[in-house]
C-alpha positions in Angstrom: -20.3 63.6 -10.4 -17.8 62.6 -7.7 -15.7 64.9 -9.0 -18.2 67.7 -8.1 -19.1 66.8 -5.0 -15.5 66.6 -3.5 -15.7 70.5 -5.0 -18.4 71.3 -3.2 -17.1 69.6 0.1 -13.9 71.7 -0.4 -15.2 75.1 -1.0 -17.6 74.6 1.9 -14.6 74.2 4.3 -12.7 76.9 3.2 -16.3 79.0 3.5 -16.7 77.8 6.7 -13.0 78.3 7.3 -13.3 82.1 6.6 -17.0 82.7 8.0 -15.0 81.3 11.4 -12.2 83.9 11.3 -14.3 86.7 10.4 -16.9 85.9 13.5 -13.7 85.0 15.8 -11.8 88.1 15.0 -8.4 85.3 14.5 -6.7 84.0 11.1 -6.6 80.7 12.9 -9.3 78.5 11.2 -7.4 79.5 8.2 -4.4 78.7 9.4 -5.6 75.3 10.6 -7.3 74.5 7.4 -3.7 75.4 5.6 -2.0 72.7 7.5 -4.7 70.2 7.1 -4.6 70.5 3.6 -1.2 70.0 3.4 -0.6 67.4 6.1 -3.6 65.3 4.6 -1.8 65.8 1.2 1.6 63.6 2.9 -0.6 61.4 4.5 -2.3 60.3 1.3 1.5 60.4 -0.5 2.7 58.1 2.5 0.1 55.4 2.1 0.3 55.1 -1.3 3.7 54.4 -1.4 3.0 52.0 1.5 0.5 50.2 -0.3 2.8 49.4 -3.5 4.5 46.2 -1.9 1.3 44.8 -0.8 -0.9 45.5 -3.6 2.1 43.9 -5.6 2.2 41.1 -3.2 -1.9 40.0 -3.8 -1.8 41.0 -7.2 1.1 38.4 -7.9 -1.2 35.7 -5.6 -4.3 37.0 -7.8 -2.5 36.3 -11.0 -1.4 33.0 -9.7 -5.0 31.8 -9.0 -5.8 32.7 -12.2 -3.4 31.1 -14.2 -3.8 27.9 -12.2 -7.9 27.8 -13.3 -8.9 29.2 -9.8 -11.1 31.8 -11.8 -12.3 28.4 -13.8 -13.4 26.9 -10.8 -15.2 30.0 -9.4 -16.9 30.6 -12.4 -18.1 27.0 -13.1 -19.7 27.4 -9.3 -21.6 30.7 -10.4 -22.7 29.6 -13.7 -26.3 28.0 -12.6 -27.1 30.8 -10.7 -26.1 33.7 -13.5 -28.6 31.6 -16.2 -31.1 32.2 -13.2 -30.6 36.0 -13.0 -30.3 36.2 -16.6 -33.4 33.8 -18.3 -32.8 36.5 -21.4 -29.5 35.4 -22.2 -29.0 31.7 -23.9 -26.7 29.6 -21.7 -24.0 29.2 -24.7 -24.0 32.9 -25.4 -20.7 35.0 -25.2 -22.2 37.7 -23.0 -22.6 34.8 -20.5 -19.2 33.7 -20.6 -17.9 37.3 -19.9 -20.2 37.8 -17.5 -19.6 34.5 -15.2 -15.4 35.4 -15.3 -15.9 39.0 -15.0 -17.8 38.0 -11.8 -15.5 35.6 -10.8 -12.3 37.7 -11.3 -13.9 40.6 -9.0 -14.3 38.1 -6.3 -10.7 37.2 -5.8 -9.9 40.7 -6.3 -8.7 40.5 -9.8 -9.5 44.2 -11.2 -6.9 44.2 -14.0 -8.7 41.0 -15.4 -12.0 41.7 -14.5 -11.8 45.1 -16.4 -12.3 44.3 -19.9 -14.1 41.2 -19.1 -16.9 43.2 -18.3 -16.6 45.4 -21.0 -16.4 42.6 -23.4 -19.9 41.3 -21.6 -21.6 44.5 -22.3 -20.5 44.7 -25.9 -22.1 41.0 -26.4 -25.2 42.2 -24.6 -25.5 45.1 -26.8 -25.2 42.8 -29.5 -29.1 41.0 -28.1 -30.1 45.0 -27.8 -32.9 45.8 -29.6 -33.0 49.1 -28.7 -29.1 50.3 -28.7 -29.7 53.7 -27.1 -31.4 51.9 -24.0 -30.2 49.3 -21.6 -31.8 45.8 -21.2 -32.8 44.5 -18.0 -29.6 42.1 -18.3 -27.3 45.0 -18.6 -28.9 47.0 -15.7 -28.6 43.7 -13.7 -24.9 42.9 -14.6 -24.0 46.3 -13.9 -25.5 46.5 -10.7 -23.5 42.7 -9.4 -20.4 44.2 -10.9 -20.4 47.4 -8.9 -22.0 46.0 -5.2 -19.3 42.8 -6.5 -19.3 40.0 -4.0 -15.4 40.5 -2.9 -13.8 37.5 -1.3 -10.0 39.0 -0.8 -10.5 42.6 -0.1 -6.9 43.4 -0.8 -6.8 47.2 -1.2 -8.9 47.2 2.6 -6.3 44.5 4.1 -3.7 47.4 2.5 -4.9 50.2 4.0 -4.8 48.5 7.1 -1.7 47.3 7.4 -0.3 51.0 6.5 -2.4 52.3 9.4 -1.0 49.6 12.0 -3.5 47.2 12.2 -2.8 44.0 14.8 -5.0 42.2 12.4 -6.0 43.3 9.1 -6.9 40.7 7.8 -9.7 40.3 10.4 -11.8 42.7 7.6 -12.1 39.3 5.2 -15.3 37.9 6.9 -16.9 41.6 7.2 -16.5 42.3 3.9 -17.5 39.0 2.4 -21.0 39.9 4.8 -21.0 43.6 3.4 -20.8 43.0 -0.2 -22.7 39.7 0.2 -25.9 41.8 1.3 -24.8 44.6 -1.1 -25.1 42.3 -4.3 -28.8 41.4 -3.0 -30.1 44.2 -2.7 -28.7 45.5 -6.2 -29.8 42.7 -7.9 -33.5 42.7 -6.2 -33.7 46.4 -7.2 -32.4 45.9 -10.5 -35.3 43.0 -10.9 -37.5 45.3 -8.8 -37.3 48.4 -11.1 -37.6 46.1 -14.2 -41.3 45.1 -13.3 -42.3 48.5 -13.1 -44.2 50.0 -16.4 -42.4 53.2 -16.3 -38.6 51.7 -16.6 -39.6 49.1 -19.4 -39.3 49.5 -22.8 -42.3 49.4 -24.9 -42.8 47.6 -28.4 -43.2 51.3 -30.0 -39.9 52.1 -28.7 -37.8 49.6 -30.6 
């Protein structure tokens, strides 16, 4: 879907691009749209290739917290509240487990880790699925905590900014703890929301 839309963005410009020369009488929108394209294209080359020290920098920190039972710690803290969100899923259950370190790993950044932690959850929770071809309310709500994810150390933003200059980038930490802090409530209350509501449930015929 993203894929299209960026599509659509792009041939708009260019549309707009040529509708402007044509009412102008002058190849310069075109022109101008050219060099964007192509000065964007160095830009995005040149950050990268900034970002590749630091991203290597809090990736190495990342892995240190989790070898040294950071991730343990987190997860132990988030564990009463997950068997809260998730009264379907016994306590002891695998899913659970994945679930509680997936979460935990996306908080202090950890993408590589938390990756196939949460793609070990959802293969446990399919494995409590009655109905395989539709999602449980515990996979809808995982799902929806994993993407908003509560993020701790936003490393790729603290990145970005120090490629652009920043005095401070770092100053983003307490803003983005905010931002994903309220994000992950409201998934998680429309996840619960949408699960109350007769059309989204799955009936006993169903199964």
């Amino acid at each position: 879907m993203i894929n299209i839309i960026w599509l659509l963005l792009l041939l708009f410009g260019v549309i707009m691009a040529v509708y402007s020369s044509i009412a102008t009488g002058s190849l310069e929108p075109l022109v101008q749209v050219t060099d964007a394209l192509f000065n964007q294209s160095k830009t995005a080359v040149d950050l990268a290739i900034g970002l590749i020290g630091l991203m290597a920098l809090w990736l190495g920190i990342m892995k240190l917290a989790e070898e040294s039972g950071l991730i343990d710690i987190i997860a132990k803290v988030v564990k009463p509240v997950m068997v809260r969100l998730f009264p379907e899923i016994p306590a002891d259950h695998p899913a659970m487990g994945a679930m509680i370190m997936n979460i935990a790993a996306n908080m202090l950044g950890l993408g590589n880790a938390a990756t196939p932690l949460g793609l070990k959850a959802m293969q446990e929770l399919q494995k409590l699925n009655e109905k395989a071809e539709t999602a449980t309310n515990a996979m809808v709500t995982f799902l929806a905590i994993n993407t908003s994810s509560v993020t701790i150390i936003p490393a790729t933003v603290i990145g970005i900014r120090v490629s652009a200059n920043s005095g401070n980038p770092a100053e983003i930490i307490g803003t983005a703890i905010f931002a994903t802090t309220c994000s992950t409530i409201v998934a998680v209350t429309c996840a619960k929301l949408f699960s109350k509501i007769p059309r989204f449930q799955v009936k006993p015929e169903d199964v």
